[in-house]
N, C-alpha and C positions, 0 to 999 in steps of 0.2 A: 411311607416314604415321602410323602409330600409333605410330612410334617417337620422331615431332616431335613428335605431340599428347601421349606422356609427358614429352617433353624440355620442350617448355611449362610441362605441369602441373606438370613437377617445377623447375622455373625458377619458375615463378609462385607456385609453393608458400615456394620457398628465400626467394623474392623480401616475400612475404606476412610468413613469419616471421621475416623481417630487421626490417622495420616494423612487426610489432606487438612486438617484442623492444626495436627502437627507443623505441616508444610506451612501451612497461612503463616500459622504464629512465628515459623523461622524465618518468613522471608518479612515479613513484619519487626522482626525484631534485628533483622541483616539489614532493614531499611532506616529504622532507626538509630542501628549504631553506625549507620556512612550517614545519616544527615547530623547526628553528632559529630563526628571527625570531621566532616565539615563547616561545621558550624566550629571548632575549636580549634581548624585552620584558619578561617575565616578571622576570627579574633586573634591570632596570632599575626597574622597579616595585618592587619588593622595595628596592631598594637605593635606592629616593625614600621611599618608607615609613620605611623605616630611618633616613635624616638626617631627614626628618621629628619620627619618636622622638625621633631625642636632642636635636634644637633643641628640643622641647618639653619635655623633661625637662632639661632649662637653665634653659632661662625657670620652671619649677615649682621649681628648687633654687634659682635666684634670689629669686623672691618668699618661699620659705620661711627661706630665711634671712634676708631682708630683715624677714621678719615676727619673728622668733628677735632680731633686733636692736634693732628696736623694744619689743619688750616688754619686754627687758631694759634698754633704756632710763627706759621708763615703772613697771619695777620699781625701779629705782635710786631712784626721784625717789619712790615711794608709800614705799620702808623709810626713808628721808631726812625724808621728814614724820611718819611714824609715831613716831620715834624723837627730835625736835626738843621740845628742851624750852623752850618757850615764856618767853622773856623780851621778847620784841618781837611783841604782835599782825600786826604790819604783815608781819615777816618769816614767819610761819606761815602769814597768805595769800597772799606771794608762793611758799612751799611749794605749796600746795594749787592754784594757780595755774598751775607748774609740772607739777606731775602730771595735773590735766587737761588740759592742752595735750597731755602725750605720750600720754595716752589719745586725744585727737584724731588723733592721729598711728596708731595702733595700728588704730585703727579703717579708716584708710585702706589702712593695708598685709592686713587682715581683706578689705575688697575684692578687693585683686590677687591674696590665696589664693583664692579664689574664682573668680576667672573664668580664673586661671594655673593654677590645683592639682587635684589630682584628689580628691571629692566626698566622702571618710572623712576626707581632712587638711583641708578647708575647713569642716568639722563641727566637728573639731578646734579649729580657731584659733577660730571664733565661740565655741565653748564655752569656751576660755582667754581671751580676751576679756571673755566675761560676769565670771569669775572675779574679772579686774584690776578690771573697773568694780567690785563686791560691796567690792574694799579700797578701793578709791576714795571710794566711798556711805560704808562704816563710818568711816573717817579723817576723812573730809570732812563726817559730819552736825555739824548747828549744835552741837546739844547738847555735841558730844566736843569740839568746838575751845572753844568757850564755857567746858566743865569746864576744859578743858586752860591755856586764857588765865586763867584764877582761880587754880590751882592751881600752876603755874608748871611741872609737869610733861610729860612727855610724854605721847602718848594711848597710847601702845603700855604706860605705865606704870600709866593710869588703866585699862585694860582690857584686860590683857593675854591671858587665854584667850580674847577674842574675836577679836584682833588676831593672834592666833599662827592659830587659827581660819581666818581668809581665807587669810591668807599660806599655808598650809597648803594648803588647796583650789587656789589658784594654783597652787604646786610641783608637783601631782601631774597639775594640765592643762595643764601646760609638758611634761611626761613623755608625758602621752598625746598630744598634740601632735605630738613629737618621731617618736615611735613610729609613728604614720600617717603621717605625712610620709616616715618613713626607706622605709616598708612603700611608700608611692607612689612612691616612687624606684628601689626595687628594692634597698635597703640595710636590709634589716629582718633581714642577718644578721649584720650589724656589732655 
């Protein structure tokens, strides 16, 4: 009898560490397979983040250079009246005319840096912005078109240190501009 009642014990022993050996290896291999699922959310996540990123740094290189174009649009049109030597009233305020329209314009792409762009290059554009309006104000006050129409000159000729002046200020916040924008993009070593 003591020889069954070992044979038992040691069956029931063999038997015991068959199933918790079992157990181990399932809770071992149910550990394994949630730190993969894991691990293949994780990089999924990562890899939605990721296209995420660069849809948005898209849409942020679009509006930026949407806004880079506009200015230079609404630059064209302010050294175009700056420089118009007045023989035709009529034609100096369709100049002026012009140029604030593209300031209209400038203003609107000033928004989509804004709510597109990230918050040093949307400082940026407001600040170059202010710049263009400043040539806009000096070209456009009464008084300079008024001299300009008498004088048959241009205004950039009736004042020109003041007029070099804006344009000046402008260039250097197209530059600083440029500079946030590239640094928001991740191009600030180009």
């Amino acid at each position: 009898m003591t020889e069954t009642y070992v044979a038992v014990v040691g069956a029931s022993g063999a038997i015991l560490g068959t199933l918790v050996g079992a157990l181990a290896a399932g809770v071992m291999a149910r550990k394994t397979a949630r730190d993969q699922a894991d691990s293949t959310n994780l990089s999924q996540i990562r890899e939605l983040q990721e296209q995420h990123r660069v849809r948005h740094r898209e849409i942020s290189r679009t509006a930026y250079s949407e806004f880079i174009e506009q200015t230079d649009a609404a630059m064209h049109a302010l050294y175009d009246l700056s420089y118009y030597k007045v023989e035709d009233i009529d034609a100096l305020l369709t100049k002026a005319e012009t140029a604030n329209e593209a300031m209209g314009a400038v203003k609107k792409k000033v928004t989509v840096v804004q709510l597109e762009g990230e918050i040093s290059a949307a400082h940026a554009a407001e600040e170059y912005r202010t710049s263009l309006e400043e040539v806009l104000n000096t070209l456009g006050a009464e008084d300079m078109m008024l001299r300009a129409a008498a004088t048959s000159m241009s205004i950039e000729q009736l004042a020109p240190a003041r007029v070099q002046q804006v344009f000046n200020n402008v260039k250097r916040r197209r530059e600083e501009f440029i500079a946030r924008a590239r640094r928001a993009l991740g191009n600030d070593s180009i």
